[in-house]
C-alpha positions as CSV (number, residue, x, y, z in Angstrom):
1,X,-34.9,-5.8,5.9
2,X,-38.2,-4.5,4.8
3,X,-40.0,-6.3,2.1
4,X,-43.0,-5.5,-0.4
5,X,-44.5,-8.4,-1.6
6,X,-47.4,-9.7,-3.8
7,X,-49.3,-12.8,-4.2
8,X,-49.8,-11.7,-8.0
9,X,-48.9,-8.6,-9.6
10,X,-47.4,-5.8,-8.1
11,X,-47.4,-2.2,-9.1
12,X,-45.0,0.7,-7.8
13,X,-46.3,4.4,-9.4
14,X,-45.5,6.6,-6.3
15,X,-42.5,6.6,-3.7
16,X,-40.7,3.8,-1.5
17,X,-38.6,5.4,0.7
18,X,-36.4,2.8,2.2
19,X,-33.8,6.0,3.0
20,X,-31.9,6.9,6.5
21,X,-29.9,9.8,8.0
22,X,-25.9,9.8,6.0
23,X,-24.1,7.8,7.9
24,X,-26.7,5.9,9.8
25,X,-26.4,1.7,7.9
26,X,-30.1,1.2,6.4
27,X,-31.8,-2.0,5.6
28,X,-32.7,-3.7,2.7
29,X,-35.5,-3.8,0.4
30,X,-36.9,-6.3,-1.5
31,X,-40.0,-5.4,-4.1
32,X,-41.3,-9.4,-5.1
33,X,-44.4,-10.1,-7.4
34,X,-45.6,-13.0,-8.5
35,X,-46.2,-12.3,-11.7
36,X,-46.0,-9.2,-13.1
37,X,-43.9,-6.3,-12.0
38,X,-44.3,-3.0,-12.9
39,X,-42.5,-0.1,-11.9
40,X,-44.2,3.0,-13.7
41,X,-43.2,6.8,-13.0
42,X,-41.9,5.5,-9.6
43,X,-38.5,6.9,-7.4
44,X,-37.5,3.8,-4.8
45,X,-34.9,4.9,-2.4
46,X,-33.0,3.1,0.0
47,X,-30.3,3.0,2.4
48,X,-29.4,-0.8,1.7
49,X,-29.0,-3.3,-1.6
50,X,-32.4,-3.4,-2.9
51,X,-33.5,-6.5,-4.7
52,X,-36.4,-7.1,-7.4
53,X,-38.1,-10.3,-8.3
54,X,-41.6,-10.9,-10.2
55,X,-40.7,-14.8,-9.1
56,X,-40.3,-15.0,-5.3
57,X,-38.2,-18.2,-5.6
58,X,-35.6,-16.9,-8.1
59,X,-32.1,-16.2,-6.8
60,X,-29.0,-14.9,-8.6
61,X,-27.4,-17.9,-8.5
62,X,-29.7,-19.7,-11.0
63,X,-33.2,-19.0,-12.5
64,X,-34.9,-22.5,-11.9
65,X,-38.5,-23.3,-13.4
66,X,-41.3,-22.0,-11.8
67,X,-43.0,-23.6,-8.9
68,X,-46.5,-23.6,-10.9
69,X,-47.6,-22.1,-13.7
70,X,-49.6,-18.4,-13.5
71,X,-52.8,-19.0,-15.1
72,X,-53.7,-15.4,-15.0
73,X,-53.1,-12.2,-13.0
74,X,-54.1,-8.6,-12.7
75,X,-57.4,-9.4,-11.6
76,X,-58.1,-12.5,-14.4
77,X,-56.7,-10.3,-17.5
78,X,-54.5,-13.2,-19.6
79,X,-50.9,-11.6,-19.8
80,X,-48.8,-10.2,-22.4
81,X,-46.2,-12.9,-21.9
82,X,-48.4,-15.8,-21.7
83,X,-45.4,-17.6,-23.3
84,X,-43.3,-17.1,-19.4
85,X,-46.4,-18.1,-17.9
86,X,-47.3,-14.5,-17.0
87,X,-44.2,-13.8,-15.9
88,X,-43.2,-10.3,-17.3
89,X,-41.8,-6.4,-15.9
90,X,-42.1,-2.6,-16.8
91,X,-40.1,-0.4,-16.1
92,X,-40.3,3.4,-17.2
93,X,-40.6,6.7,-16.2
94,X,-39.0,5.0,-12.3
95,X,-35.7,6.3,-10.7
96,X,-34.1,3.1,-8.3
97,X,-31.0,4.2,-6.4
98,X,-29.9,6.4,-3.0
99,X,-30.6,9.4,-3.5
100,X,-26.9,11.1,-4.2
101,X,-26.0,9.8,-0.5
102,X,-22.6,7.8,-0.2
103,X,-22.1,4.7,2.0
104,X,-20.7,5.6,5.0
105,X,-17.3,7.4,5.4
106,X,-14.1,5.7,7.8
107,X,-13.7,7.6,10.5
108,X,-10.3,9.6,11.7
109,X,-8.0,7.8,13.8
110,X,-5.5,5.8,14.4
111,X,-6.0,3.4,11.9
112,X,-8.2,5.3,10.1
113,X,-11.2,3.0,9.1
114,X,-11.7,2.1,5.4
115,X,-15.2,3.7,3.5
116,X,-18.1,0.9,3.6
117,X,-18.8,-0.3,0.1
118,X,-21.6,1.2,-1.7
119,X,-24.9,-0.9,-1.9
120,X,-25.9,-3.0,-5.0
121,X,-29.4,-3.0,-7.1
122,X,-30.1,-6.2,-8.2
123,X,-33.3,-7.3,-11.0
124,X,-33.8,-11.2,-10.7
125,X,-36.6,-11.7,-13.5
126,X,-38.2,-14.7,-15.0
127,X,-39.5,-13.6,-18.8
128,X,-39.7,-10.4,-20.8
129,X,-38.4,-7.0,-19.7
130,X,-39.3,-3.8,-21.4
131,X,-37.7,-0.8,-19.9
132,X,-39.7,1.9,-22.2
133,X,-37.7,5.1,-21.2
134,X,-36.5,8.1,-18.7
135,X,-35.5,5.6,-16.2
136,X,-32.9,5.7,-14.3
137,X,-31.2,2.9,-11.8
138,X,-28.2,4.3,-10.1
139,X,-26.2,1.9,-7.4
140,X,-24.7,3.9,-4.3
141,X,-21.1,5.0,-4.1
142,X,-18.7,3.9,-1.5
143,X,-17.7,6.4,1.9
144,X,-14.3,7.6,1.6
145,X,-11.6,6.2,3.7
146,X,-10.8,7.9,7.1
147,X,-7.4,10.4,7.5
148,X,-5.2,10.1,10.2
149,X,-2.7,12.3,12.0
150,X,-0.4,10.9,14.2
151,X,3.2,12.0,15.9
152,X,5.1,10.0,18.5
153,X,8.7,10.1,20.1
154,X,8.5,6.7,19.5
155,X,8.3,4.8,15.9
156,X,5.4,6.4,14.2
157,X,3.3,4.5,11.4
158,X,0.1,6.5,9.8
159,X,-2.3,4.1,8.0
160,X,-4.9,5.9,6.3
161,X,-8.4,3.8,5.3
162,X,-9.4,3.1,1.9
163,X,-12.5,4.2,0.1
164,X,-14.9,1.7,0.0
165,X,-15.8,-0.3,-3.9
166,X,-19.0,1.3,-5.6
167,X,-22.0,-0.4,-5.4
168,X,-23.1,-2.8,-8.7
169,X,-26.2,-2.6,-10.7
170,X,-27.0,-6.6,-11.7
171,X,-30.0,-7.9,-14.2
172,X,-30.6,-11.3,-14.0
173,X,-32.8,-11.9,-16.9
174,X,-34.5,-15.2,-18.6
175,X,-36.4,-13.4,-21.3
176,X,-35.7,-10.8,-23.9
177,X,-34.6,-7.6,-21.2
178,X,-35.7,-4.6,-24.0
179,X,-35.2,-1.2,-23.8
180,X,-36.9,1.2,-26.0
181,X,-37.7,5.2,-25.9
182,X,-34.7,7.9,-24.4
183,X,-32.8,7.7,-21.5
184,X,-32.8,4.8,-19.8
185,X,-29.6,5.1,-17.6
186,X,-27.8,2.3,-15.9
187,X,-24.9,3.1,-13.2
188,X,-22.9,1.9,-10.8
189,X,-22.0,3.2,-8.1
190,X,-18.2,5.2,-7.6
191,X,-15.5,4.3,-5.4
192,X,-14.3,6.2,-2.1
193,X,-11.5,8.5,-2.1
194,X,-8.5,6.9,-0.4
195,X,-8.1,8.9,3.4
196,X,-4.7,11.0,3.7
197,X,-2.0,10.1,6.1
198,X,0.4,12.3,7.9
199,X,3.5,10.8,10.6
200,X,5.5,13.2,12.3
201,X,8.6,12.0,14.0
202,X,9.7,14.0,17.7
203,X,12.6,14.0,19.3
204,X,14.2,10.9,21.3
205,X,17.8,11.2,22.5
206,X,17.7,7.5,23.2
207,X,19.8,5.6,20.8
208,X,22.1,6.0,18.0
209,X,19.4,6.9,15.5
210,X,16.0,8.5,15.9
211,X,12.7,7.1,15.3
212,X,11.6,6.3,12.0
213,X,8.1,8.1,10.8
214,X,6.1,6.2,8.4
215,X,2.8,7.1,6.3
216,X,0.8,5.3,4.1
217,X,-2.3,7.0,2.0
218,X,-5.2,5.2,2.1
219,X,-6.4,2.9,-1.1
220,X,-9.2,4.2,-3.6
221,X,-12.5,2.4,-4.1
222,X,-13.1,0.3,-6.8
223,X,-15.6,1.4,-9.8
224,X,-19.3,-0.3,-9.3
225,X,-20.1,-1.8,-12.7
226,X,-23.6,-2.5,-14.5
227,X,-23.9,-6.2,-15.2
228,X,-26.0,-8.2,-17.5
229,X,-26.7,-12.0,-17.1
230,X,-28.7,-13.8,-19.6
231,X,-29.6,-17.2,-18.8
232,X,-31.8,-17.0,-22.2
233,X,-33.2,-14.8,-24.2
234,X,-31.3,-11.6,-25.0
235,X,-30.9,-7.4,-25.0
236,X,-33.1,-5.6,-27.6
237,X,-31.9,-2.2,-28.3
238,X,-34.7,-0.2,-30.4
239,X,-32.3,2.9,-31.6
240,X,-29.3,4.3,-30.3
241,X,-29.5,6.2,-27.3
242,X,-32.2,3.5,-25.8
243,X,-29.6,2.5,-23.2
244,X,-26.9,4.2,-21.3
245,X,-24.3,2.2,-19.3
246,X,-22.4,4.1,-16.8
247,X,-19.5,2.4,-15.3
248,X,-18.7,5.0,-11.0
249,X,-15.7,6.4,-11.1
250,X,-12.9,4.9,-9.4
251,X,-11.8,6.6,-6.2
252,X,-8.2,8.3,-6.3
253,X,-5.5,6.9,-3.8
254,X,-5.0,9.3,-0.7
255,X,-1.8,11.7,0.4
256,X,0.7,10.8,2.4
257,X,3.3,12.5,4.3
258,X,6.0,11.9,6.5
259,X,8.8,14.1,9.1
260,X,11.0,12.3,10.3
261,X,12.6,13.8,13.7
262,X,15.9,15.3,13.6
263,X,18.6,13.5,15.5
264,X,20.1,14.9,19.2
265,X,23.4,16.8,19.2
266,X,26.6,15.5,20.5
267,X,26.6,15.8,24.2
268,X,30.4,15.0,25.1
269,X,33.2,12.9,23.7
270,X,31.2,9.9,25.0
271,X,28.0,10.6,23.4
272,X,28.2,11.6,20.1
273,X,25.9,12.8,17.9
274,X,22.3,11.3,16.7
275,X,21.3,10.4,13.1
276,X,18.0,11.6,12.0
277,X,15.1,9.9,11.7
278,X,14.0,8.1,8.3
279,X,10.9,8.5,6.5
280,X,9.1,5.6,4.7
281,X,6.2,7.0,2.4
282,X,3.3,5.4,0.3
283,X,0.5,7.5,-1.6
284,X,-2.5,5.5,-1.8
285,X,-2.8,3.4,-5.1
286,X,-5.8,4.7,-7.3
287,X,-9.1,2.8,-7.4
288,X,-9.3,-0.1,-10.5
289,X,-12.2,-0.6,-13.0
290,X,-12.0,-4.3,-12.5
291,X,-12.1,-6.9,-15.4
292,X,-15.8,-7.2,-17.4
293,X,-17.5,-6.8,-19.8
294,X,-21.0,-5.4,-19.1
295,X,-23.0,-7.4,-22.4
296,X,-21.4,-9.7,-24.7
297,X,-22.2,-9.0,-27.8
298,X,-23.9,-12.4,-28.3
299,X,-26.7,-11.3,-25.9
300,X,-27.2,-8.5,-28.1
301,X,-29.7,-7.4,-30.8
302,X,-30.4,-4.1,-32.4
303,X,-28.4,-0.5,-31.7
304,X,-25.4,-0.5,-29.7
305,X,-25.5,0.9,-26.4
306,X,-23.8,3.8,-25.1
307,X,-20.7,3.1,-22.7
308,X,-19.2,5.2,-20.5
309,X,-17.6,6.6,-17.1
310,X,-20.3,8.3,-14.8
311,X,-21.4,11.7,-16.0
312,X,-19.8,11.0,-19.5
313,X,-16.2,11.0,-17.5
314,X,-13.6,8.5,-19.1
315,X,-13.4,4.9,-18.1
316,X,-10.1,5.6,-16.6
317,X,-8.8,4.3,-13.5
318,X,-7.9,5.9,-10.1
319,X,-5.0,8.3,-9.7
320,X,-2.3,7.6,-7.4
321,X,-1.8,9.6,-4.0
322,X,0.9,12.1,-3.5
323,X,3.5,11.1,-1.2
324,X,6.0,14.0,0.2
325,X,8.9,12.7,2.7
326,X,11.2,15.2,4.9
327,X,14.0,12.9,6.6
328,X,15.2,14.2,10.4
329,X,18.2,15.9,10.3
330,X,21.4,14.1,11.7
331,X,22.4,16.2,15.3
332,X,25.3,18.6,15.2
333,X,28.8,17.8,16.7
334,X,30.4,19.9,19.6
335,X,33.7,21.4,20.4
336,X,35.0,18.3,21.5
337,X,33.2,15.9,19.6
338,X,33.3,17.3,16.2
339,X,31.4,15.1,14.0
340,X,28.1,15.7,13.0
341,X,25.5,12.3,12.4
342,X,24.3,11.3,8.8
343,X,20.3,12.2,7.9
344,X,17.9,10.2,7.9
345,X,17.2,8.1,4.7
346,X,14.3,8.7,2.7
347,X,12.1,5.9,0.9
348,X,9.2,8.3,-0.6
349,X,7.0,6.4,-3.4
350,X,4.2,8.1,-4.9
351,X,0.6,5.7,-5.3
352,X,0.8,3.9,-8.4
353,X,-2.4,4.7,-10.3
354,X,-5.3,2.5,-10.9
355,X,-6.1,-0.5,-13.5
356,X,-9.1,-0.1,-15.6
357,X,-9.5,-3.2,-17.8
358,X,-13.0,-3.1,-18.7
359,X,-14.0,-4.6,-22.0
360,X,-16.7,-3.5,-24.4
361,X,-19.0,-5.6,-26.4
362,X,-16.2,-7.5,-28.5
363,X,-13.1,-7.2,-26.0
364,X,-11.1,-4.2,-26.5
365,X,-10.4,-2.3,-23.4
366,X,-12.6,1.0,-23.5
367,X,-9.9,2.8,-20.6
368,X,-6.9,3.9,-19.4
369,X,-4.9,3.4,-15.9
370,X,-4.7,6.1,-13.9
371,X,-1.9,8.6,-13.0
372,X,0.8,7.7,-10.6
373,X,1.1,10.0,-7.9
374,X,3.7,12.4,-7.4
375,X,6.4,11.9,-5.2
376,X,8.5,14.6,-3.1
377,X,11.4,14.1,-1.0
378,X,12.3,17.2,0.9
379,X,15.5,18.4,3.0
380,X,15.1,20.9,6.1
């Protein structure tokens, strides 16, 4: 991991670039004062979770009193916050995030491997936050899930991956977290598209019934959500508009599709003829918006803020995956052994679409589930 870290204050006004090449795993960063943080008409980029604290001994898990007081910092000047012991943040003008750039897609195979899960920006801050405008923290979206392509002679099973869950934008807050001025803009990070899966079934004369082909579309990501945790103190909103909360987009479920392989004719009167091959067919199930509610209206003084999928989409979850099934064909009969074999059978179920239960700032449910996906079962 790669760490910037202060005995007092620290100050970011230019460029961090924590970034690597797509698809290359990056490491972490961690920006730690000891006092007071500010972030002022700063872009911080990385290819792993980044992590602020203005308290190096704060973790998520619980804001514990300081290890000693700070008298003063910024070179002896008393703080603002002298009531946090000079522990305070600013934040404007700064973009935090990755850049557009995804978590690494699965790769193609057989299994196809899943997306990895988008990286997660997380604010761990002891006293007063003021987050003054034009800032935007963005976590990263997940890699969509690898396709595969397979046909045998043989049973056949496709399993595509899943897209990986978007990453999560957390504050972890003991004072009042304020934001003031124009677009300020918190996101999480979208899920992975769910990879596509495709089973053909080939010929096997061996045995009464021909091998069965079987696909299964590859799950979509989960939404990353913005997440506020105020272990005192609370949200100050100074007008409407002073904070955006922008929920990624679930990813959709993948495609599936299965042949199965048509059966061999009769032969003689001692080998009758083959059934086809079945099919057995999943689309991927859509991505959910999992259960939360981003502030609780308890934390919260002033305007409401705005919330939202990302880009102003709808808080709606994943759509299902198509899923299209063509059984084998049963083989023909002969002169002398007349009957012709039953088809395959066909058990074709389109991906059931996605959950979205998040709540707003007094419970109701803001979104919709998603779209089941279509399902298609198909003759020769």
């Amino acid at each position: 991991s790669m760490t910037v870290q202060g005995d007092t204050a620290v100050t970011v006004g230019g460029t961090i670039d924590n970034g690597c090449a797509v698809g290359v795993e990056g490491r972490d960063l961690s920006i730690e004062a000891n006092g007071e943080l500010t972030l002022e008409d700063a872009t911080i980029v990385s290819a792993g979770d980044i992590t602020f604290k203005n308290d190096p001994s704060l973790t998520a898990d619980g804001i514990a009193p300081p290890a000693s007081a700070i008298e003063s910092v910024s070179g002896g000047k008393e703080p603002e916050r002298a009531g946090h012991g000079g522990y305070w943040t600013l934040i404007s003008g700064t973009t935090v995030g990755y850049a557009g750039t995804a978590a690494r897609d699965g790769l193609d195979g057989s299994p196809a491997e899943a997306g990895e899960d988008g990286h997660s920006i997380t604010f761990i801050l002891r006293g007063d936050t003021d987050v003054t405008g034009n800032t935007l923290v963005w976590a990263q979206d997940g890699g969509n899930g690898g396709d595969t392509e397979v046909s045998s002679a043989g049973e056949v099973t496709a399993m595509a991956g899943s897209g990986g869950s978007g990453g999560r934008v957390e504050f972890v807050q003991t004072g009042v977290l304020s934001f003031t001025g124009a677009d300020n803009v918190i996101r999480g990070g979208s899920g992975g598209m769910g990879g596509s899966a495709t089973a053909m079934g080939l010929p096997n004369s061996q045995g009464a019934k021909a091998p069965t082909a079987q696909a299964t579309g590859g799950a979509g990501g989960m939404s990353g959500i913005p997440v506020f945790t105020i272990r005192s103190g609370e949200i100050t909103l100074a007008q409407t508009g002073s904070l955006t909360l922008e929920l990624g987009l679930p990813g959709d479920g993948g495609d599936a599709a299965a042949t199965g392989a048509a059966g061999r004719d009769a032969e003689s009167n001692a080998v009758p003829a083959q059934e086809g091959g079945d099919v057995v067919v999943a689309g991927g199930a859509g991505g959910n918006i999992p259960s939360s509610r981003p502030i609780n209206r308890d934390d919260l003084l002033g305007s409401d803020p705005v919330i939202r999928g990302a880009g102003g989409a709808p808080l709606d979850g994943g759509d299902g995956g198509k899923a299209t099934g063509t059984a084998g064909n049963g083989g023909n009969g002969i002169q002398s052994n007349k009957a012709g074999a039953n088809g395959g059978d066909l058990d074709v179920q389109g991906g059931g679409g996605g959950s979205s239960q998040l709540n707003g700032l007094d419970g109701e449910l803001l979104g919709t589930g998603g779209a089941g996906g279509l399902a298609l079962s198909l003759i020769h």
